[in-house]
Short mmCIF file of the C-alpha atoms (twelve columns), coordinates in Angstrom:
data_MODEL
# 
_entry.id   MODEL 
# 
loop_
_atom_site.group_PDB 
_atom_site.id 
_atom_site.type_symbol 
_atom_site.label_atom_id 
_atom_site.label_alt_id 
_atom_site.label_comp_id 
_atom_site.label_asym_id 
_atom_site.label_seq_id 
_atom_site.Cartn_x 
_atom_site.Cartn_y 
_atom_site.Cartn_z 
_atom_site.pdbx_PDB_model_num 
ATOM 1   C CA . UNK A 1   0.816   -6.089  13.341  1 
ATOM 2   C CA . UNK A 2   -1.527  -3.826  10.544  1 
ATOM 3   C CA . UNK A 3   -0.871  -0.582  11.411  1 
ATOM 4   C CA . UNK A 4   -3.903  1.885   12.442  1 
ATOM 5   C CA . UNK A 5   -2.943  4.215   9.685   1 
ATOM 6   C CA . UNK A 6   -1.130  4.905   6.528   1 
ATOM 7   C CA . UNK A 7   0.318   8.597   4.700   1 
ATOM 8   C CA . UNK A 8   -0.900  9.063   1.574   1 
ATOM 9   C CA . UNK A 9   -0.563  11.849  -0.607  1 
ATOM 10  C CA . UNK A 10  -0.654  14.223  2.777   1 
ATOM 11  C CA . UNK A 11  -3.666  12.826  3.761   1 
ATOM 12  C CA . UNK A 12  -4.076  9.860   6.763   1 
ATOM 13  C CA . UNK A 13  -6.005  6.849   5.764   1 
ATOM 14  C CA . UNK A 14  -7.232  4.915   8.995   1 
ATOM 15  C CA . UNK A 15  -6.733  1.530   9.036   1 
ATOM 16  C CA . UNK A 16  -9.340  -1.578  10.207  1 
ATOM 17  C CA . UNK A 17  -8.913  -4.923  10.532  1 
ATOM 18  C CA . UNK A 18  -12.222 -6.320  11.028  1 
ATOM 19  C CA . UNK A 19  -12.666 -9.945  11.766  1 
ATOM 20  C CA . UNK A 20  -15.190 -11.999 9.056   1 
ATOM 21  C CA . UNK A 21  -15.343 -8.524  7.589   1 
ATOM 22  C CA . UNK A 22  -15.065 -10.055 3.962   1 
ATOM 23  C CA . UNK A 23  -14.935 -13.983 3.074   1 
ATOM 24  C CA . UNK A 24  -14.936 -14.781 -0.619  1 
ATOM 25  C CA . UNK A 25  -12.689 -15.141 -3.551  1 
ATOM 26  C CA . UNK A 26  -12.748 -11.682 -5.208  1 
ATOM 27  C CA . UNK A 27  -13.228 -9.057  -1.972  1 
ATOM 28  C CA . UNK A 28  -10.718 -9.168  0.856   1 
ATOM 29  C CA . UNK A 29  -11.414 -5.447  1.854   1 
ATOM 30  C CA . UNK A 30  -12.376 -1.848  0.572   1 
ATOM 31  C CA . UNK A 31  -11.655 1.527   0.465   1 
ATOM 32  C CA . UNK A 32  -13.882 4.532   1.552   1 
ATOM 33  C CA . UNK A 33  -12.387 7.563   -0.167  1 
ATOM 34  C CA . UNK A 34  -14.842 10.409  1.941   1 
ATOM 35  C CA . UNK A 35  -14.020 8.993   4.950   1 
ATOM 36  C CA . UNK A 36  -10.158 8.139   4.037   1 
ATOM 37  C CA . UNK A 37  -10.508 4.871   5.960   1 
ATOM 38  C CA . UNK A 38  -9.084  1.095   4.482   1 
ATOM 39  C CA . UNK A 39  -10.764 -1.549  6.076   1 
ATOM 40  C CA . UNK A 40  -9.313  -5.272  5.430   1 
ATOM 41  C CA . UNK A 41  -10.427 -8.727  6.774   1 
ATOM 42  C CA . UNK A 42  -8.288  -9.531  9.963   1 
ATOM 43  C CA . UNK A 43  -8.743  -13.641 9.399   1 
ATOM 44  C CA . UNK A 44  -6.245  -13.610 6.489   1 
ATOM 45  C CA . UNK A 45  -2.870  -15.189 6.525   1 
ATOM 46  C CA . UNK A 46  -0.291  -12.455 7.081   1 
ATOM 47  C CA . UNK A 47  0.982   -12.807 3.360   1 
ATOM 48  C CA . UNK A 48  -2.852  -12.114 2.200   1 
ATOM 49  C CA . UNK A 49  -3.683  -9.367  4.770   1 
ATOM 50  C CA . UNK A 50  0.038   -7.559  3.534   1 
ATOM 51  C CA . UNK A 51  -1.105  -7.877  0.081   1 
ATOM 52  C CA . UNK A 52  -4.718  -6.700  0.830   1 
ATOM 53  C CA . UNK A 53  -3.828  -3.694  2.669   1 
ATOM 54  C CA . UNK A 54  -1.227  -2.329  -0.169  1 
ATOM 55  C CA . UNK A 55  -3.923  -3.037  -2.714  1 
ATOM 56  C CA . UNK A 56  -6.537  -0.657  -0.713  1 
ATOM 57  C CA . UNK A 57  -3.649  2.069   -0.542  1 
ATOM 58  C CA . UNK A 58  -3.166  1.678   -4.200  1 
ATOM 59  C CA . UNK A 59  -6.914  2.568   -4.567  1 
ATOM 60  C CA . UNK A 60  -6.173  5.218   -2.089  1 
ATOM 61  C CA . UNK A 61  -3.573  6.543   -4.363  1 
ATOM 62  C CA . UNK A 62  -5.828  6.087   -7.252  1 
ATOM 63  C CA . UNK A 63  -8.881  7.940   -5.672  1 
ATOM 64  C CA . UNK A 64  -6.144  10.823  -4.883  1 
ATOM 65  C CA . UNK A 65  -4.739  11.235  -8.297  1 
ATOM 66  C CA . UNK A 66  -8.074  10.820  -9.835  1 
ATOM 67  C CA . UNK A 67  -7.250  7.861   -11.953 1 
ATOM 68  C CA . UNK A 68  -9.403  4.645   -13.163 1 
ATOM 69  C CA . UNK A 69  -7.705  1.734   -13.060 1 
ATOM 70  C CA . UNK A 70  -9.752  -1.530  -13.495 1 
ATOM 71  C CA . UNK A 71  -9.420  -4.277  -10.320 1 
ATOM 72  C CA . UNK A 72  -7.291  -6.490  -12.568 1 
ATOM 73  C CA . UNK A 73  -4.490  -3.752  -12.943 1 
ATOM 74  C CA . UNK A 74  -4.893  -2.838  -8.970  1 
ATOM 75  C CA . UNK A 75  -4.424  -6.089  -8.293  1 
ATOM 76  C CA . UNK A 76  -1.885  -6.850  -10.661 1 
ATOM 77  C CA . UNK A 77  0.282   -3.851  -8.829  1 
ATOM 78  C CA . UNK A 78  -0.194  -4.827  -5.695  1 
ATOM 79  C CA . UNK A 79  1.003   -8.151  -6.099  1 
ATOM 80  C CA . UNK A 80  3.904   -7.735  -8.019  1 
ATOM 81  C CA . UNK A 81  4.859   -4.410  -5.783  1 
ATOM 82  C CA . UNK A 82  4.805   -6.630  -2.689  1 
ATOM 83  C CA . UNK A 83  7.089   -9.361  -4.380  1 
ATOM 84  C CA . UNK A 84  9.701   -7.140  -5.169  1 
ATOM 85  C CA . UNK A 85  10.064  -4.813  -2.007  1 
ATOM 86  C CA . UNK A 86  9.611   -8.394  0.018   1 
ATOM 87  C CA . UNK A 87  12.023  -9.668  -2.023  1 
ATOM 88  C CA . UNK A 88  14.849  -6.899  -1.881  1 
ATOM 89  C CA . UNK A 89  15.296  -5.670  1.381   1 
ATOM 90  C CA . UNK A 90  17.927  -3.486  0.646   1 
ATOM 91  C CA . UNK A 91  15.642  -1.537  -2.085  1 
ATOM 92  C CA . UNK A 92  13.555  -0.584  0.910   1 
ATOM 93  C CA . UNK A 93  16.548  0.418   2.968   1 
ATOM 94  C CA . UNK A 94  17.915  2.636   0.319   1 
ATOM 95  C CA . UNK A 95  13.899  3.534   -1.101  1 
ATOM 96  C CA . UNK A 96  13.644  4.789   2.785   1 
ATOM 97  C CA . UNK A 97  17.026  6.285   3.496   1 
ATOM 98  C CA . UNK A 98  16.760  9.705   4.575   1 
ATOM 99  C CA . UNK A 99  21.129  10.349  3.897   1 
ATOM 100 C CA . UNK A 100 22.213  11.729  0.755   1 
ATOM 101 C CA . UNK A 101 25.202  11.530  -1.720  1 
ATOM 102 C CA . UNK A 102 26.937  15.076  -1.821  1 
ATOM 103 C CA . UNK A 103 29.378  14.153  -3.774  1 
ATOM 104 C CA . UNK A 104 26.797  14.858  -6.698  1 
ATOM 105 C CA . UNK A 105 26.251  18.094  -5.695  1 
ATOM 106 C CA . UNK A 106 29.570  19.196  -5.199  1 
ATOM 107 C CA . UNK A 107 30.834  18.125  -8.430  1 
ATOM 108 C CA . UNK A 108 30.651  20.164  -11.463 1 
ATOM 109 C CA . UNK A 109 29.665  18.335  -14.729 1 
# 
């Protein structure tokens, strides 16, 4: 399930899935920076809507920083950023673990 929101950059982005909200090749959704809202197309496969929905945070994160990136390289980072956390699960559990290694901080160097 989409979720209804995402974090970014201490600010919440609402999240829409709106059915036939965008049908063609190059637009699958959009981001509206005033309003911090992400809307994406709710017909897409799951794999599209995933892919979609972290390529509207990335112009989130764009819009935040105050960066220009052209649709190619948004794309381009979406894509490949989805493959690889998809594709190593244990990235994401260690990316998300909230424990720690003392051991580095108790050790002199």
């Amino acid at each position: 399930m989409i979720p209804k929101g995402v974090w970014v950059l201490g600010k919440y982005w609402t999240v829409e899935a709106k059915v036939g909200f965008y049908r063609n090749e190059e637009c699958f959704g959009d981001t509206i920076h005033p309003q911090l809202r992400i809307r994406v197309d709710s017909e897409m496969s799951l794999q599209q809507t995933r892919d979609t929905l972290l390529h509207e945070i990335i112009h989130a994160i764009e819009k935040e920083l105050g960066l220009t990136m052209s649709e190619k390289t948004v794309k381009q980072l979406s894509t490949t950023l989805l493959a690889v956390l998809r594709g190593n699960p244990s990235l994401m559990t260690f990316l998300l673990s909230e424990a720690e290694d003392n051991a580095d901080a108790t050790t002199s160097p």
